[in-house]
DRENPA-3360 file (N, C-alpha, C; in nm, 2 decimals, always signed):
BEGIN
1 = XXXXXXXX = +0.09/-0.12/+0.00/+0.00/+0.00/+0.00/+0.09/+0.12/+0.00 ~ +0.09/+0.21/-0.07/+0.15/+0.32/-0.08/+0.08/+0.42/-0.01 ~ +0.15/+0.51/+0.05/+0.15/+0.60/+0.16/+0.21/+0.74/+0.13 ~ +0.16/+0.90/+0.14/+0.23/+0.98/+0.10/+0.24/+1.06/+0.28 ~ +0.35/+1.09/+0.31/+0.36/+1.21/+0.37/+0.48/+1.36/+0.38 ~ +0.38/+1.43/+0.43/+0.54/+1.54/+0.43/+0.62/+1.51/+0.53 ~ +0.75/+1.52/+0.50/+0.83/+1.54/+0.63/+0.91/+1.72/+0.66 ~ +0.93/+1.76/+0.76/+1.00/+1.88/+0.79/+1.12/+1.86/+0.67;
9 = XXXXXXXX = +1.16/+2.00/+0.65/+1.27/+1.95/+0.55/+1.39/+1.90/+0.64 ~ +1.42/+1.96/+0.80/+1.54/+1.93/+0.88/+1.52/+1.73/+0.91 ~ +1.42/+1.70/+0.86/+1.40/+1.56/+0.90/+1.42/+1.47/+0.79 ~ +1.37/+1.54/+0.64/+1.42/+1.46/+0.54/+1.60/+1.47/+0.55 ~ +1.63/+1.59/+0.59/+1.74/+1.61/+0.53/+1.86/+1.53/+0.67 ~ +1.76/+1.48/+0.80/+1.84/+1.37/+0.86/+1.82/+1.27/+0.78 ~ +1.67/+1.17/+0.75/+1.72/+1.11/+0.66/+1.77/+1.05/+0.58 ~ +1.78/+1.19/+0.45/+1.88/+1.19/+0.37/+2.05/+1.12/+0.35;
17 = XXXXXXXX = +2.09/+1.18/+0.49/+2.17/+1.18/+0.60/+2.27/+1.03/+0.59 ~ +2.11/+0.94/+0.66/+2.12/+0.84/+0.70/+2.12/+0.78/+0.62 ~ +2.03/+0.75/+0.52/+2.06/+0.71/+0.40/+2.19/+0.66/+0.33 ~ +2.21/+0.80/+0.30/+2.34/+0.81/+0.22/+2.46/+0.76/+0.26 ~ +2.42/+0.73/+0.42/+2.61/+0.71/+0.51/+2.58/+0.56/+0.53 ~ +2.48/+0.49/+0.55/+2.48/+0.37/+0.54/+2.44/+0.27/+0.42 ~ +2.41/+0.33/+0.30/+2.41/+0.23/+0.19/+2.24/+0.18/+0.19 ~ +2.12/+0.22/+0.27/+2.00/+0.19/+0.28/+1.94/+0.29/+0.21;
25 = XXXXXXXX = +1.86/+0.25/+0.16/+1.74/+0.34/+0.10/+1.65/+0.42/+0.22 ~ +1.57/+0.53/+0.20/+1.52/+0.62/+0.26/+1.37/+0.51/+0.34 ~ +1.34/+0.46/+0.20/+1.23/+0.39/+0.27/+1.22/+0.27/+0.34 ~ +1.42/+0.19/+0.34/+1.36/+0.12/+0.44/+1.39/+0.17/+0.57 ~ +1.45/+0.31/+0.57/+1.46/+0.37/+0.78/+1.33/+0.36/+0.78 ~ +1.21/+0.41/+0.70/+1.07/+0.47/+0.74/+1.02/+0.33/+0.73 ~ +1.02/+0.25/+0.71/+0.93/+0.12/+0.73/+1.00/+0.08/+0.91 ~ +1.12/+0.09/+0.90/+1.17/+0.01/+1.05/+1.12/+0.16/+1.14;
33 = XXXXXXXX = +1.10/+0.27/+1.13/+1.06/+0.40/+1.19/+0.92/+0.34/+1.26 ~ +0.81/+0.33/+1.13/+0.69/+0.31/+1.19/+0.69/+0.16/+1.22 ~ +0.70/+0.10/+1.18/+0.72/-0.10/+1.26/+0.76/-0.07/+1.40 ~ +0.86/+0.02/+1.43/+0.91/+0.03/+1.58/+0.84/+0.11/+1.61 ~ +0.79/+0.25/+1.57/+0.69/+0.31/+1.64/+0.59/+0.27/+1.65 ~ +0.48/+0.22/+1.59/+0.41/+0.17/+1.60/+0.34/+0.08/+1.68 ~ +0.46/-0.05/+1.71/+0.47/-0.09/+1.87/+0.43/-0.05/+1.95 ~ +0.54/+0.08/+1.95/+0.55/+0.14/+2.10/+0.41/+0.19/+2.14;
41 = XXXXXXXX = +0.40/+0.28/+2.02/+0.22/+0.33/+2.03/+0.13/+0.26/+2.06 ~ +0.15/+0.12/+2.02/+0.00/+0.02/+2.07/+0.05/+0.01/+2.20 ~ +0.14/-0.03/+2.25/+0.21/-0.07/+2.35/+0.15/+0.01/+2.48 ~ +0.14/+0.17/+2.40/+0.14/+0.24/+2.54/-0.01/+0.29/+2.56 ~ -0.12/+0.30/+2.44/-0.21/+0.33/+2.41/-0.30/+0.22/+2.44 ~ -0.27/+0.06/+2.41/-0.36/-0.02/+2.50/-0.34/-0.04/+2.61 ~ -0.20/+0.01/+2.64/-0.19/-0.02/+2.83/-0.28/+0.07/+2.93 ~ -0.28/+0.18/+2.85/-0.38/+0.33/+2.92/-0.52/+0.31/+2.90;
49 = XXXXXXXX = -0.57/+0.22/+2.79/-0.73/+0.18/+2.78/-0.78/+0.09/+2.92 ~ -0.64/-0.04/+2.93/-0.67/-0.14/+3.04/-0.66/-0.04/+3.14 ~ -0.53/+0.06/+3.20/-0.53/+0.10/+3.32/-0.68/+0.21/+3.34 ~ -0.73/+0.22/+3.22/-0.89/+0.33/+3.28/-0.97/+0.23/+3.33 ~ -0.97/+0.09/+3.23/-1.07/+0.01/+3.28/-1.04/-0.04/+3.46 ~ -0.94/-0.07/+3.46/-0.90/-0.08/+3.60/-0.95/+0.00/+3.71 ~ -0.90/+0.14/+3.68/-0.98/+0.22/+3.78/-1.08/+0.24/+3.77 ~ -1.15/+0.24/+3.71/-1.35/+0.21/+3.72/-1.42/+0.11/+3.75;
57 = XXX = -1.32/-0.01/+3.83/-1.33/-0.14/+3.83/-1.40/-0.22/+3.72 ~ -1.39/-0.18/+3.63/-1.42/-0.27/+3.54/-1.35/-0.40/+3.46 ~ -1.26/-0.38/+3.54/-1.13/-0.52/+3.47/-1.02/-0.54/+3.61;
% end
């Protein structure tokens, strides 16, 4: 699925950066970016759904 977004230009131009100094393409840092962010986000986002339910004793 193809995906468009903007990035800050100081962000492509890290990046770019990175890119360039390790021999990877741009899009595979942004696939391992969101795969690891993404985690984290569920990670911390279903932990705060369980901890409401907890304090309303509902779980």
């Amino acid at each position: 699925m193809a995906t468009s977004i903007r990035l800050a230009p100081e962000t492509e131009q890290r990046l770019d950066f990175l890119a360039s100094s390790t021999g990877r393409t741009k899009a595979y840092y942004l696939r391992e970016i969101i795969d690891h962010g993404l985690t984290d986000l569920e990670d911390y986002y279903l932990a705060a759904e369980v901890l409401e339910r907890v304090r309303k004793g509902q779980e």
